[in-house]
C-alpha positions in Angstrom: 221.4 -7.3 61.6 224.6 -5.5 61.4 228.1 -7.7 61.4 226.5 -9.9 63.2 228.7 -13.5 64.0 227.3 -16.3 66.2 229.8 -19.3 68.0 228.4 -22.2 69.4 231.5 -22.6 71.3 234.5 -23.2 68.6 231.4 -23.6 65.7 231.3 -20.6 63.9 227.7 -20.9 62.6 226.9 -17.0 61.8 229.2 -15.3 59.5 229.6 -11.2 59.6 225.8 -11.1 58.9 224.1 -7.8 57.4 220.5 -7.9 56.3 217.1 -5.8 57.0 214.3 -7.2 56.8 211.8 -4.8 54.8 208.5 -4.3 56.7 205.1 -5.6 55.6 206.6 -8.4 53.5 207.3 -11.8 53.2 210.9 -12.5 53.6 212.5 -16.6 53.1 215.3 -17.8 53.9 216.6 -20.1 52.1 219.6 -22.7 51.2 220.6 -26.4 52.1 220.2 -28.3 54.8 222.8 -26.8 57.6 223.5 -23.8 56.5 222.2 -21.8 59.1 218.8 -20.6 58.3 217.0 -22.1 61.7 220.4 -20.2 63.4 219.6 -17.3 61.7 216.0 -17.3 62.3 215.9 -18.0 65.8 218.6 -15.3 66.5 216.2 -12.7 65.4 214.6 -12.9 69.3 217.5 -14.3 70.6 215.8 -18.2 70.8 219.6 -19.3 70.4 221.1 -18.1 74.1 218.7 -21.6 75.1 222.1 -23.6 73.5 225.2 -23.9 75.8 228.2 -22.1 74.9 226.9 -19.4 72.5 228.8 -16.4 71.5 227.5 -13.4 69.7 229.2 -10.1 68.4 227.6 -8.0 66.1 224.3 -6.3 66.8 220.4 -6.7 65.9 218.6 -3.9 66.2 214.1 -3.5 66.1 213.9 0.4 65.4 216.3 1.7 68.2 216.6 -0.9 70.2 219.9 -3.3 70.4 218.1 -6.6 70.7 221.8 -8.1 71.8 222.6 -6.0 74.5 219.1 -5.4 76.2 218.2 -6.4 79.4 216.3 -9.3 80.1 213.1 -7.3 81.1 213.7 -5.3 77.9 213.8 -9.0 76.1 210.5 -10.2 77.2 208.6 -7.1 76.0 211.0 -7.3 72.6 210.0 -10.8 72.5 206.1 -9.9 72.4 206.8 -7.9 69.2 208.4 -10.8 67.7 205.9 -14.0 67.6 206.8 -17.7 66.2 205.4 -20.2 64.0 207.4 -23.7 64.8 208.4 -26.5 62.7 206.0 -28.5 64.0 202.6 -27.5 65.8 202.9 -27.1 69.6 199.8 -26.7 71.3 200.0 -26.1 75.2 198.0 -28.8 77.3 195.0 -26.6 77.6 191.5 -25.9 75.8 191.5 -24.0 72.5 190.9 -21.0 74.1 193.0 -21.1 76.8 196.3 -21.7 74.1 195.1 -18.3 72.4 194.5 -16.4 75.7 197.6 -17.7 77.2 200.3 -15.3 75.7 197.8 -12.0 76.3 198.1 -13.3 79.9 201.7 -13.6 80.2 202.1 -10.8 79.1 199.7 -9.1 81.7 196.2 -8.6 79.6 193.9 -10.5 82.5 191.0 -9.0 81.3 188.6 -12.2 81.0 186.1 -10.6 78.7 188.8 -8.9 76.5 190.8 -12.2 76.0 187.4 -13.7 75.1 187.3 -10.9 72.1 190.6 -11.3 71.4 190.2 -15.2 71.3 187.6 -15.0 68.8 189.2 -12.3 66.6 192.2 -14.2 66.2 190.7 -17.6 65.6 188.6 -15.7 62.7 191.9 -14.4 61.3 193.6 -17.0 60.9 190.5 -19.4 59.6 189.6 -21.6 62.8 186.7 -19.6 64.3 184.3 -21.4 62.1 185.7 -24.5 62.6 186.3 -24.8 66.4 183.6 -22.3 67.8 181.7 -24.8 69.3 184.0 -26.5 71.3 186.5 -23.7 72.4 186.8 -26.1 75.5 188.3 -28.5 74.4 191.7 -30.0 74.2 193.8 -28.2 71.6 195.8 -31.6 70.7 192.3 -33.0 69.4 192.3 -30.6 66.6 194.1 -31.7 63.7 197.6 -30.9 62.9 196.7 -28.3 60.5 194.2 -27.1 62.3 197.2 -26.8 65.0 198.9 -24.9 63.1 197.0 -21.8 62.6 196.0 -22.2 66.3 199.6 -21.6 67.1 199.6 -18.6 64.3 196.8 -17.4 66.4 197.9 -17.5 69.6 201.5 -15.6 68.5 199.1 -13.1 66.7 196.9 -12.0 69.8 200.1 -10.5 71.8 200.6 -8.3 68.8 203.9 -8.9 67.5 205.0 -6.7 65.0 207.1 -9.7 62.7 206.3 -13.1 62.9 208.8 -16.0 62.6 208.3 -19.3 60.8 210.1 -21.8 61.3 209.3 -24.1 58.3 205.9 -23.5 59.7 204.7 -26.3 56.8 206.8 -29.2 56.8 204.7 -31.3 59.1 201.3 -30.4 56.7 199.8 -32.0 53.7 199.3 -30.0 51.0 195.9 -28.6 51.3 196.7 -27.4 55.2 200.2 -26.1 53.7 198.6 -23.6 51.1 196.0 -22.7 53.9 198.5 -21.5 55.8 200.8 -19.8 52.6 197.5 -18.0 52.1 197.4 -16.7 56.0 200.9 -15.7 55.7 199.9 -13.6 52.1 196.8 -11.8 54.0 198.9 -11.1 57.2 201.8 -9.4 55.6 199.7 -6.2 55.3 200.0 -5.9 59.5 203.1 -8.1 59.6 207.0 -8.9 58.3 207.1 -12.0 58.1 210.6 -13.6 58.0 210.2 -17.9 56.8 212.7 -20.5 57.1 211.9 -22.8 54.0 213.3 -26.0 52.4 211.3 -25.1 49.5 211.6 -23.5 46.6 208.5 -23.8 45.2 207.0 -22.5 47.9 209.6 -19.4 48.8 208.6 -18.5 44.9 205.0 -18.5 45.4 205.0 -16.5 48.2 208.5 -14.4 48.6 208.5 -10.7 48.4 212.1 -10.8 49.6 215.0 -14.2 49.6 217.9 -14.7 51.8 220.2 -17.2 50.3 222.3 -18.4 52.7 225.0 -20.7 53.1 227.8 -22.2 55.4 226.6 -19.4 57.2 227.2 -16.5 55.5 224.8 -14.6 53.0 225.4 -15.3 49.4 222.7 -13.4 48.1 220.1 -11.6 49.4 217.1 -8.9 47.1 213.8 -9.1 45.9 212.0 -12.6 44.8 211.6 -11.9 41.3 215.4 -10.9 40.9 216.7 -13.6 43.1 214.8 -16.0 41.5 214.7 -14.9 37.7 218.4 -13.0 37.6 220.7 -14.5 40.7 224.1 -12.9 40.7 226.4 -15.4 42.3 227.0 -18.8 40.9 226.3 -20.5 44.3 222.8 -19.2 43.9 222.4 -20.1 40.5 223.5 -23.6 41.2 220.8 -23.7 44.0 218.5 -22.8 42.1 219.0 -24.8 39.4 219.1 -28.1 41.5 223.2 -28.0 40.9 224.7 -27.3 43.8 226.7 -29.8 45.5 
């Protein structure tokens, strides 16, 4: 992102924004509630233009390519490098198999037997095969929410994205489906960037290569985890971090 602001009509949420996001690592966002991390996240594929009267200036660029000013042909293929994890698990009203296969098929891969192997390659990466192999038919809301989860992670995996989003991708699991899927996101960073929304520190220090401290919208502090974390520059962040800030 490069001076990148964002209105939601008079609201100015996103404040002259710079920040790369370094490849193959895990990358949190983090700060209080309302500060703009969700904003923030969600502008990375452009999830915001959904909200009535936003305004953007600035630009946000994957490799060459102005993710701001492209087309809405150009969007759709951007979009299938960039996958999302939600807050909460959303499977589609369909089989287990059919809520992997489905984004390979929007995005044109019709090929029954090669969404079959795709199906099953992305179910075993992110820990499911075993679990659901032998009813791949059946409704994905039986599963449970953990197990919902990483069949989500799965089904933005098998279009390929090149970064994955994650929304507090853990909020809505207990605590042995959350580190399940902290794990996933440890393994997968040596294919992905991973960029994580988190309300939690403990969890952005367990797992953080690189922190974005925001707040009211603009970036206080942004470098690797272990600096962040163990030598934070700006008092807001050492107030955060402290469990200060006010």
């Amino acid at each position: 992102m490069e001076n990148f602001n964002l209105w939601f009509g008079d609201s100015h949420i996103l404040k002259n924004i710079n920040v790369t996001i370094p490849p193959n690592k895990i990358t949190c966002i983090i700060g209080p509630s309302g500060c703009g991390k969700t904003t923030l996240l969600k502008s990375f594929n452009r999830l915001v233009d959904s909200a009535e009267n936003v305004k953007k200036t600035g630009s946000i660029k994957l490799g060459n390519d102005d993710i701001i000013n492209c087309s809405e042909s150009e969007l759709v293929e951007l979009r299938r490098k960039i996958g999302l994890v939600p807050q909460r698990p959303t499977p589609l009203p369909m089989s287990i198999m059919a809520n992997v296969a489905y984004g390979c098929k929007i995005h044109g891969l019709r090929n029954i037997r090669q969404n079959r192997r795709t199906v099953r390659h992305y179910l075993k990466v992110v820990g499911l095969w075993n679990e659901v192999k032998d009813r791949l038919r059946s409704p994905a809301v039986r599963l449970s929410i953990g197990q919902q989860q990483r069949l989500c992670l799965a089904r933005s995996l098998a279009v390929e994205p090149e970064y994955i989003l994650a929304d507090e991708a853990t909020s809505a699991l207990d605590p042995v489906s959350s580190r399940t899927v902290e794990d996933l996101f440890v393994k997968l960073k040596e294919q992905y960037s991973i960029i994580m929304v988190t309300h939690t520190l403990r969890q952005a220090m367990r797992i953080a290569d690189y922190v974005i401290f925001i707040y009211m919208g603009e970036i206080i502090e942004v470098g690797e985890a272990k600096e962040v974390f163990n030598n934070p520059k700006h008092e807001l962040t050492q107030k955060y971090l402290k469990g200060t800030f006010s």
